[in-house]
NULUM-783666 format. One record per residue (C-alpha): x, y, z; chain; residue number from 1. Coordinates in steps of 0.05 Angstrom, whole numbers, padded with zeros to 5 digits. Example, Ala and Ser with C-alpha at 12.3 -4.5 7.8 and 13.67 -1.06 7.14 Angstrom:
00246  -00090  00156  A  1
00273  -00021  00143  A  2
end
This chain:
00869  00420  00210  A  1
00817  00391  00168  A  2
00793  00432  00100  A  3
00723  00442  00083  A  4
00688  00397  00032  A  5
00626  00392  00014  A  6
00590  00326  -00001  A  7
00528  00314  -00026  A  8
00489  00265  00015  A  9
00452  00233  -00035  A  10
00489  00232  -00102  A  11
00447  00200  -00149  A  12
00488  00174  -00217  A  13
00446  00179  -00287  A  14
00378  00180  -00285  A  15
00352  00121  -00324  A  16
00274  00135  -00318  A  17
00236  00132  -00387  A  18
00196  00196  -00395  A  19
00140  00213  -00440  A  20
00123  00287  -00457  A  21
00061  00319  -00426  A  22
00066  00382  -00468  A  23
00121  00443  -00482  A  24
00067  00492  -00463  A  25
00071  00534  -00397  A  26
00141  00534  -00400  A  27
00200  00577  -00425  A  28
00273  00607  -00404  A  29
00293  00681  -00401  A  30
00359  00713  -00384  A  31
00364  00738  -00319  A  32
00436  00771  -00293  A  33
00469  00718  -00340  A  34
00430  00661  -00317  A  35
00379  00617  -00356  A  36
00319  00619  -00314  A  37
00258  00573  -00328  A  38
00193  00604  -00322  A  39
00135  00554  -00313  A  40
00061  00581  -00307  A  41
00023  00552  -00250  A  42
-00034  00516  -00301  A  43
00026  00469  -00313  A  44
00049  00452  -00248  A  45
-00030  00435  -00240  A  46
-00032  00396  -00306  A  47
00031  00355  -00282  A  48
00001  00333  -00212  A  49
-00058  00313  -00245  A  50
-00038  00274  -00295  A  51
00010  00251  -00248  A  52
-00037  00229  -00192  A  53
-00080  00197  -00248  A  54
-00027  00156  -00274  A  55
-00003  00126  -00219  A  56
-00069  00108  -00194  A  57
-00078  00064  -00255  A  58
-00015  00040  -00275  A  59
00044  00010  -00245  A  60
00114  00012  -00269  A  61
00135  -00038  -00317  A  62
00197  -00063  -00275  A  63
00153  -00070  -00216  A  64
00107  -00120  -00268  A  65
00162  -00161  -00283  A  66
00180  -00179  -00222  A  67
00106  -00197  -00203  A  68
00114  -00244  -00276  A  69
00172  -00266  -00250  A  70
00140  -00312  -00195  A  71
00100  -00358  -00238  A  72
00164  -00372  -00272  A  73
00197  -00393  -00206  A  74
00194  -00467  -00184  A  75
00207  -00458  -00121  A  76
00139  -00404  -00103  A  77
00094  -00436  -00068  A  78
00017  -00454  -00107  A  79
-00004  -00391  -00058  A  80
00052  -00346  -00088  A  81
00027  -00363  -00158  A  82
-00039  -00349  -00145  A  83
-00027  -00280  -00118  A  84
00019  -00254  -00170  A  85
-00029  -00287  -00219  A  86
-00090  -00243  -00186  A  87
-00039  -00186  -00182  A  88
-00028  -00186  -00254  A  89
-00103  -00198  -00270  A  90
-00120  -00137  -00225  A  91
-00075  -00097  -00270  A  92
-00102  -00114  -00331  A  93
-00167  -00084  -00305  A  94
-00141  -00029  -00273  A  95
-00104  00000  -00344  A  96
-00172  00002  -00359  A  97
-00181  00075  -00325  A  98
-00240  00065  -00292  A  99
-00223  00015  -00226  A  100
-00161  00035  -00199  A  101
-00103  -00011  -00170  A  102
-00122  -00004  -00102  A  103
-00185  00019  -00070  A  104
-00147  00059  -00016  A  105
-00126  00108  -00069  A  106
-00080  00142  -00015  A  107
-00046  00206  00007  A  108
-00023  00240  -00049  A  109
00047  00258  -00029  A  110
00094  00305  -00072  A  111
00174  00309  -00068  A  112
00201  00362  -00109  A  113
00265  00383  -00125  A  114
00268  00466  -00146  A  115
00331  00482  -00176  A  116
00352  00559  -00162  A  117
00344  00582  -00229  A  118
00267  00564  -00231  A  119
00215  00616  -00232  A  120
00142  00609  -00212  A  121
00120  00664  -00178  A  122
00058  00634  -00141  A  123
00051  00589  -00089  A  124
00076  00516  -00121  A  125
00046  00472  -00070  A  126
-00021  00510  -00075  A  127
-00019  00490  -00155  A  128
00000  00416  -00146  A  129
-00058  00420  -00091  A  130
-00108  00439  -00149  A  131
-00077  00374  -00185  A  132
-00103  00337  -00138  A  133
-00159  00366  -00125  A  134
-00186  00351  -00192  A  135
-00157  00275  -00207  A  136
-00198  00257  -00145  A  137
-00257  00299  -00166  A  138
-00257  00271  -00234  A  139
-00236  00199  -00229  A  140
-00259  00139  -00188  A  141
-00224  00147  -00127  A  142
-00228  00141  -00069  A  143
-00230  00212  -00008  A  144
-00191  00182  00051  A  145
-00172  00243  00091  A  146
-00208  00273  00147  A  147
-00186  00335  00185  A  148
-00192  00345  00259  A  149
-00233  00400  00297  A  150
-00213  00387  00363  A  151
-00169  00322  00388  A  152
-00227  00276  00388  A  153
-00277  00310  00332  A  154
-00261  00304  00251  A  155
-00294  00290  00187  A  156
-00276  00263  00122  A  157
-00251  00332  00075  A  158
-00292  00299  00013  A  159
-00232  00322  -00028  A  160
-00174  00277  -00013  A  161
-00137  00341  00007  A  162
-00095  00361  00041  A  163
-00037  00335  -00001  A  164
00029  00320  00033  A  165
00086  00364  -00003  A  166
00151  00373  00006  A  167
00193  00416  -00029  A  168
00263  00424  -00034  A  169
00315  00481  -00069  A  170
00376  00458  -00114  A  171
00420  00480  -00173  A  172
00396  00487  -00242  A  173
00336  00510  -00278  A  174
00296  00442  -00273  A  175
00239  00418  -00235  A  176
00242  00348  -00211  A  177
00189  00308  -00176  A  178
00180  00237  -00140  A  179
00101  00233  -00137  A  180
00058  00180  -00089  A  181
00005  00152  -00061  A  182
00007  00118  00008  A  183
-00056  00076  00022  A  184
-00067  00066  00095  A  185
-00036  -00007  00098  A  186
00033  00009  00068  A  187
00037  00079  00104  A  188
00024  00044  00183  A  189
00068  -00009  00161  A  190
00144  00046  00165  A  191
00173  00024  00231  A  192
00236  00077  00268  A  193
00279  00036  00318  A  194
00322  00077  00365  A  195
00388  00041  00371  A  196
00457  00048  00388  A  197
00530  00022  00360  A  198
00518  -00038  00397  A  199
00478  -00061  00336  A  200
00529  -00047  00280  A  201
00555  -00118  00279  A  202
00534  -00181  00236  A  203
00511  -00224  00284  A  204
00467  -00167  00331  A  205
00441  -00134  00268  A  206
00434  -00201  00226  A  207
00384  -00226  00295  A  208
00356  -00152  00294  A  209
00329  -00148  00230  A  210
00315  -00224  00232  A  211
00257  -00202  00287  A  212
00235  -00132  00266  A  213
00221  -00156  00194  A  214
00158  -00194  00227  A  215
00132  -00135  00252  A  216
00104  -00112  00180  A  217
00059  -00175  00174  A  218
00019  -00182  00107  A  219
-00035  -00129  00122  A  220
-00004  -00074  00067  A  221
-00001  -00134  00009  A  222
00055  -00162  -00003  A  223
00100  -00180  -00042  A  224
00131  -00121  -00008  A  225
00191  -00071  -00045  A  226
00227  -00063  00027  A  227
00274  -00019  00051  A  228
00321  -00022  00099  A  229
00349  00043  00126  A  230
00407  00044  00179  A  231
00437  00107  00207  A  232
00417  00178  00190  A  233
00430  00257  00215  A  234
00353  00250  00254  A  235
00298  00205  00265  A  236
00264  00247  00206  A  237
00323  00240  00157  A  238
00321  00155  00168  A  239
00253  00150  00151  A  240
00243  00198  00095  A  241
00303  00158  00065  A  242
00265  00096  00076  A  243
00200  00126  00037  A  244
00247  00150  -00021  A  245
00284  00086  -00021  A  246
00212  00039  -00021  A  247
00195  00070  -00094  A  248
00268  00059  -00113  A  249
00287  00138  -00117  A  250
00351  00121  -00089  A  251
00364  00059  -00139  A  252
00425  00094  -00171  A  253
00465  00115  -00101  A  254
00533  00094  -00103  A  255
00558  00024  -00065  A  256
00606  00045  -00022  A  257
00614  00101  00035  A  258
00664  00153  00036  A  259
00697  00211  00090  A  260
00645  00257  00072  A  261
00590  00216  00097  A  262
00559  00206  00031  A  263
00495  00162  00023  A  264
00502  00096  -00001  A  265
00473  00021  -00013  A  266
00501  -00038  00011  A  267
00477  -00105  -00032  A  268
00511  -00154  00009  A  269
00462  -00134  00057  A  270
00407  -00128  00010  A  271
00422  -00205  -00004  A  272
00422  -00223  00063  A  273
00357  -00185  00082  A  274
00319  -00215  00017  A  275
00352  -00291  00028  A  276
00314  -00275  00106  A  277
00251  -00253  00087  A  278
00247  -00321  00036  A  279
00269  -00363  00090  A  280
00210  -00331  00144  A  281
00155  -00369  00096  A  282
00101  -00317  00102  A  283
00103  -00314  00025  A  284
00062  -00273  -00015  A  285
00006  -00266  00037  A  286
-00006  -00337  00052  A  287
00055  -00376  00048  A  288
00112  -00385  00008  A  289
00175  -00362  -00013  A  290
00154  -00288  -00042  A  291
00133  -00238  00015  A  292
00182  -00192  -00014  A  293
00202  -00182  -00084  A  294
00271  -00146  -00070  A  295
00305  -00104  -00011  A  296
00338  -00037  -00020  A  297
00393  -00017  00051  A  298
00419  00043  00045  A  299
00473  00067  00101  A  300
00467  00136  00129  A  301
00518  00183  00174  A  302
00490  00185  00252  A  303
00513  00216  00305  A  304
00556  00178  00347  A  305
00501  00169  00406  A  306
00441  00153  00360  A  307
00427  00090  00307  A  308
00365  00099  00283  A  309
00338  00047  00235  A  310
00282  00055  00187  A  311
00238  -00008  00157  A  312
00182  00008  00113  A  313
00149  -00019  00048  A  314
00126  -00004  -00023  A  315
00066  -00049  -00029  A  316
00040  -00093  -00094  A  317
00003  -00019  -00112  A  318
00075  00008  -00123  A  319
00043  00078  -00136  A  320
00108  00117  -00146  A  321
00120  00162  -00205  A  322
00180  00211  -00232  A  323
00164  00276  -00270  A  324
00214  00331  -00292  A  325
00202  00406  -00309  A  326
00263  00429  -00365  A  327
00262  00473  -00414  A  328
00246  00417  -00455  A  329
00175  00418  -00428  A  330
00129  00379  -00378  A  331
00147  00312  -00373  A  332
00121  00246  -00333  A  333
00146  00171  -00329  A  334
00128  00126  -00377  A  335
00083  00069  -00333  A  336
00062  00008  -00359  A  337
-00006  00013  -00403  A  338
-00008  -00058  -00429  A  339
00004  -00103  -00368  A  340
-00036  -00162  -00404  A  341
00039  -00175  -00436  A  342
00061  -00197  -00367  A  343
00006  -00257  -00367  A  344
00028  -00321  -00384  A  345
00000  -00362  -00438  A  346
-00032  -00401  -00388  A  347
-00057  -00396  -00326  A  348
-00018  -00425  -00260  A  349
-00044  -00502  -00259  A  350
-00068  -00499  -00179  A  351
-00110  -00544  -00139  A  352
-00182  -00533  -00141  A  353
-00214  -00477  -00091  A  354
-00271  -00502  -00050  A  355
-00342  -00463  -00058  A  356
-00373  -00432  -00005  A  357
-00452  -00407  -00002  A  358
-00452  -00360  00043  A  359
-00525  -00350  00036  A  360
-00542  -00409  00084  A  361
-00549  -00400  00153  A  362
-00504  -00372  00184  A  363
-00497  -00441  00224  A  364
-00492  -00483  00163  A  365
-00441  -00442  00132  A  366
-00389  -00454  00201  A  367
-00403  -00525  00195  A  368
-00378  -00535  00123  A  369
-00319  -00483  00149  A  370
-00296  -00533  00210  A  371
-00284  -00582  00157  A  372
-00227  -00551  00131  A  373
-00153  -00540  00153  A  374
-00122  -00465  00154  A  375
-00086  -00448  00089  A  376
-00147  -00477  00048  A  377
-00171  -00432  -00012  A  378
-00249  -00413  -00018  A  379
-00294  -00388  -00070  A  380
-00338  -00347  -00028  A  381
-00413  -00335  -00064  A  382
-00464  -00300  -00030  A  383
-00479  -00237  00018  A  384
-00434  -00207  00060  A  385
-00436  -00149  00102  A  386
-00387  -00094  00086  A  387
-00359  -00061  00153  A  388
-00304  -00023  00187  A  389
-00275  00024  00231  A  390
-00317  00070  00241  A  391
-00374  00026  00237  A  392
-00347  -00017  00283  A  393
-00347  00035  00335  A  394
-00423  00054  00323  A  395
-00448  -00017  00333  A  396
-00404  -00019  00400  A  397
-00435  00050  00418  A  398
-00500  00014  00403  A  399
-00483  -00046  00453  A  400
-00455  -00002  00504  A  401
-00521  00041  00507  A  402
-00567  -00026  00519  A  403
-00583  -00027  00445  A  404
-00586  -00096  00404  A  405
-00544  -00113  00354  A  406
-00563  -00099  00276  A  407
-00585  -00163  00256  A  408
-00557  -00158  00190  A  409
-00483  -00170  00233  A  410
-00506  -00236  00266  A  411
-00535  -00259  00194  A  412
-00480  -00253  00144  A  413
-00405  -00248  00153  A  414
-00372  -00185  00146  A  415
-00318  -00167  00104  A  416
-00275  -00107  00129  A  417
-00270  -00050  00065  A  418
-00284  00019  00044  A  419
-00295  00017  -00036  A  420
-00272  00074  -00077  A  421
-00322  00107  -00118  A  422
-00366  00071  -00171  A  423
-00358  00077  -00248  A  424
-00423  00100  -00290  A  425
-00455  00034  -00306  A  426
-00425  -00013  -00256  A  427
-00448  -00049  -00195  A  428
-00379  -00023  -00151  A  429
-00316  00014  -00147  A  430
-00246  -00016  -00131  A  431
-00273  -00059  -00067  A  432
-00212  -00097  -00035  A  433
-00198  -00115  00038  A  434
-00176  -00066  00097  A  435
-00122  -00088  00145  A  436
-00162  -00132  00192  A  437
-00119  -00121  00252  A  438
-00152  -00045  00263  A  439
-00216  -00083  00287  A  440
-00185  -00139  00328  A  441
-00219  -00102  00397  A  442
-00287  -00127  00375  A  443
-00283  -00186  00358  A  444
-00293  -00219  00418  A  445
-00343  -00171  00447  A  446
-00385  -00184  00382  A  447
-00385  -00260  00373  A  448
-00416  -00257  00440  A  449
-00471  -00235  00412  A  450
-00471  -00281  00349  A  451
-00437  -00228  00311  A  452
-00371  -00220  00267  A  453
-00384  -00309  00264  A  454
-00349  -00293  00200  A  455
-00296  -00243  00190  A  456
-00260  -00233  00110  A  457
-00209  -00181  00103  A  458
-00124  -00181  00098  A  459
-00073  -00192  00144  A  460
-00051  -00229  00206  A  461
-00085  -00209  00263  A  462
-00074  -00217  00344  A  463
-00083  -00277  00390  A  464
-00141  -00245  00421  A  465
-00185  -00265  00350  A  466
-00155  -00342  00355  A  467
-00185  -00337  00423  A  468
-00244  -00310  00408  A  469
-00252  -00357  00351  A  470
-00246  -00410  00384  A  471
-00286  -00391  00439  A  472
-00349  -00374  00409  A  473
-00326  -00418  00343  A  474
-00317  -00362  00291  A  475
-00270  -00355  00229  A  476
-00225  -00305  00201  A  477
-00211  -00312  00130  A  478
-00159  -00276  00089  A  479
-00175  -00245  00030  A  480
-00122  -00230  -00026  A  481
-00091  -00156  -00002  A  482
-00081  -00112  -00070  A  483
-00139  -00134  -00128  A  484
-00189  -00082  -00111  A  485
-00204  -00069  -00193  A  486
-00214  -00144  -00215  A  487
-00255  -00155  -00149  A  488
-00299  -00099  -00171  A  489
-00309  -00125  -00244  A  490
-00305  -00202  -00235  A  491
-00337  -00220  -00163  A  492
-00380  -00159  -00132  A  493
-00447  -00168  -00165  A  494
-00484  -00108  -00124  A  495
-00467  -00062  -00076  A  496
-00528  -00023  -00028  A  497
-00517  00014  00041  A  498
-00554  -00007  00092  A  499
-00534  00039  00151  A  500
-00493  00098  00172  A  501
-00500  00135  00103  A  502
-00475  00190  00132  A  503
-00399  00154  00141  A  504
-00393  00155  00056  A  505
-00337  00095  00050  A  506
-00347  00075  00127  A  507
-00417  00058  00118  A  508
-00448  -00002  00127  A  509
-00461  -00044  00059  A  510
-00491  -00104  00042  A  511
-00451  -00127  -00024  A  512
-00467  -00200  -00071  A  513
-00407  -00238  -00095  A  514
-00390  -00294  -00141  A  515
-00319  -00328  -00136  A  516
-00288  -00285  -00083  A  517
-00227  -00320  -00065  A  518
-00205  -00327  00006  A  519
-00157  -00367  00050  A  520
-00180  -00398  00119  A  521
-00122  -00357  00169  A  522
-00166  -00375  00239  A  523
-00209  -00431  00252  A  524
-00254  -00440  00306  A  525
-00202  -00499  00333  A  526
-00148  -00441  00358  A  527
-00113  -00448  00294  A  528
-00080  -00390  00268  A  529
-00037  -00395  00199  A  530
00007  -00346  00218  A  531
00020  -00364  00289  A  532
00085  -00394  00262  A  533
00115  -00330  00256  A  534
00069  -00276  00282  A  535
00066  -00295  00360  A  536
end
């Protein structure tokens, strides 16, 4: 007969994270029936969130940095590559700033704690990291993404960034351990669960099977992508919340081998494998190249024997993930990077010249300088554009549908798919990058009927049914870079005014000025398509 033995399913070696100290107040140990409990008052759990949540929404980790230096160093990336992970690294330097974070999709804030047993709080923890975030969101420029149903088809925007997703978890000891995040929209729609069987758990099935699924996360959540690769797990649940803990490399230190007890562990031959397909594919760091991903973590999980569920999901070039510990020690937070200008090289990457773009001609002009380009050509756009998205979209359908003309301002100007954050005291805009374009592939077509959308900027691949309509009613879709919301903000947006649907806050309608806003042709108005290659 077998004997009982425990195993932990994750077990995490040393923990390597540089911490600073946040304070030794609101915390202290008593004896309690022999024990050494920790006591922590709930102003620090609220002092931790929100320093927390601030952090991470203007600093990245220093490893994740690197990695983004280490592509100008690399012979083989691709001029596009370069001139990403130069932006990247320009947007950075910006962001440390405090004022315009990373990403202007400042996220869900999500919390993963870990309670040990001999922790004491005495008030409702997730209530007090709530109040964290509450007041980072209130008090810094970011961005309120969250609305709240009030029946299946009715909701509105909570103007707090709340609710908070938190998770909390018991263990042994007397600390309190923590893997904060935010998850902007891209990232977050980008975590795939496949449904599979033993049939897969061969080299050449799941070699082919990865080889296909990997396409399905696009460019739209800006890469270069940390991915994860998650096979096997108890539930559908427990593969993908491995694959969010293993995208913001929680589960870095796991051991490298499995074992009878079913523990947890990470393969890196089949981390190589994964990372040598993903350079192969050619998508590249949004528009072609060898750097869609920096690195790939695949982590092996227990199933039971009629399930193989697989999890794929992404950390995007915001790599917003952040430790923190509770000891007896005091509060304490990892140390991000607050001088990213030391990952800039001495020079910048020696590219070929971008062609300029006025897009305050007519509307006709400006297509006829476009159709002299091929896809995969870089622009400096300078000029209007018309700032527009989901929910706007909808409205100006609404409009159509109801007999109503079109706002003239959409047949005029091209329109750029974005919801800023909010703006800093004294400058024209907030952190103003692009919003996955695919969300408003539906109108396209519908809209350049009526001489609208002639111009579409945002991130992303997008379906066949834009190359259609592009070609149809000869439109363009250009790419803009996904991820530099802060240096966009200071370097290119020169003033920002709404012009309609006040009322949506970040979905209303804007007219914005810009000077050097880079951009990539994806679709033509030929039935071109950049990433047809690999997308279709």
């Amino acid at each position: 007969m077998a004997e009982f033995k425990y195993q932990e399913p994750f077990p995490l070696e040393k923990d390597t994270t540089e911490y600073r100290l946040l304070t030794k107040d609101y915390v202290k140990t008593v004896e309690c029936d022999g024990r050494k409990v920790l006591k922590i008052e709930k102003e620090g759990l609220e002092l931790l969130a929100r320093e927390a949540y601030a952090d991470v929404s203007f600093y990245l980790r220093a490893s994740h940095l690197q990695k983004v230096a280490n592509i100008l160093k690399d012979p083989e990336a691709s001029d596009n590559d370069k001139f990403v992970a130069h932006t990247l690294l320009l947007n950075q330097v910006v962001s440390a700033e405090g004022q315009l974070p990373t990403c202007q999709d400042t996220g869900t804030a999500i919390c993963i704690g870990m309670k040990g047993q001999d922790v004491y709080t005495g008030y409702n923890d997730a209530e007090a990291i709530s109040k964290g975030v509450f007041e980072t969101y209130r008090d810094r420029n970011l961005r309120y993404s969250q609305v709240v149903p009030f029946t299946m088809t009715d909701e509105k925007n909570t103007g707090t960034n709340l609710p908070a997703q938190i998770d909390l978890y018991a263990t042994q000891g007397n600390a309190y351990k923590f893997l904060f995040m935010t998850k902007g929209g891209g990232s977050a729609n980008k975590t795939f669960l496949y449904q599979q069987t033993k049939a897969l758990l061969n080299e050449e099935t799941l070699t082919k099977f990865i080889s296909q699924k990997v396409l399905d996360l696009g460019t739209s959540a800006c890469p270069p992508y940390h991915l994860a690769v998650v096979i096997g797990g108890t539930s559908a649940e427990a593969c993908l919340t491995t694959v969010k803990k293993a995208s913001a490399g929680y589960y870095d230190n796991l051991p490298t081998s499995g074992n009878e007890g079913g523990r947890a562990f990470r393969d890196l031959e089949w981390e190589e494998k994964i990372l040598k397909i993903c350079q192969e594919k050619g998508i590249g760091a949004q528009f072609g190249g060898k750097y869609w991903v920096h690195d790939v973590r695949v982590i092996r999980l227990p199933r039971h024997a009629a399930s193989c569920p697989v999890g794929i999901g992404v950390s995007c070039s915001a790599d917003r993930n952040i430790k923190a510990k509770i000891t007896e020690d005091g509060i304490f937070l990892e140390q991000l990077e607050k001088n990213p200008a030391r990952f800039l090289p001495a020079e910048s990457p020696a590219l070929a010249p971008a062609i300029n773009i006025d897009l305050d001609q007519p509307m006709e002009n400006v297509l006829k300088e476009l159709t002299k380009y091929p896809v995969k050509t870089r622009l400096n756009l300078s000029g209007t554009l018309i700032v527009a998205r989901d929910i706007a979209h909808a409205r100006i359908k609404q409009m159509i549908d109801e007999g109503k003309p079109m706002p003239e301002y959409f047949k005029k100007h091209p329109v750029y798919y974005a919801g800023p954050a909010k703006t800093p005291q004294g400058m024209p805009s907030g952190s103003f990058g692009p919003t996955t374009a695919g969300r408003m592939d539906p109108y396209v077509d519908l809209f350049q009927s009526l001489g609208g959308s002639m111009i579409m900027v945002a991130k992303g691949n997008r379906s066949q049914a834009v190359t259609d309509a592009c070609k149809k009613h000869g439109g363009f879709y250009l790419g803009s870079i996904g991820g530099p919301a802060a240096i966009l903000a200071k370097n290119s947006i020169k003033s920002v005014e709404v012009v309609d649907f006040e009322e949506l806050g970040m979905e209303a309608v804007r007219k914005i000025r810009v000077e050097n806003f880079p951009a990539f042709i994806i679709v033509d108005d030929k039935g071109n398509d950049f990433f047809a290659e690999w997308s279709h």
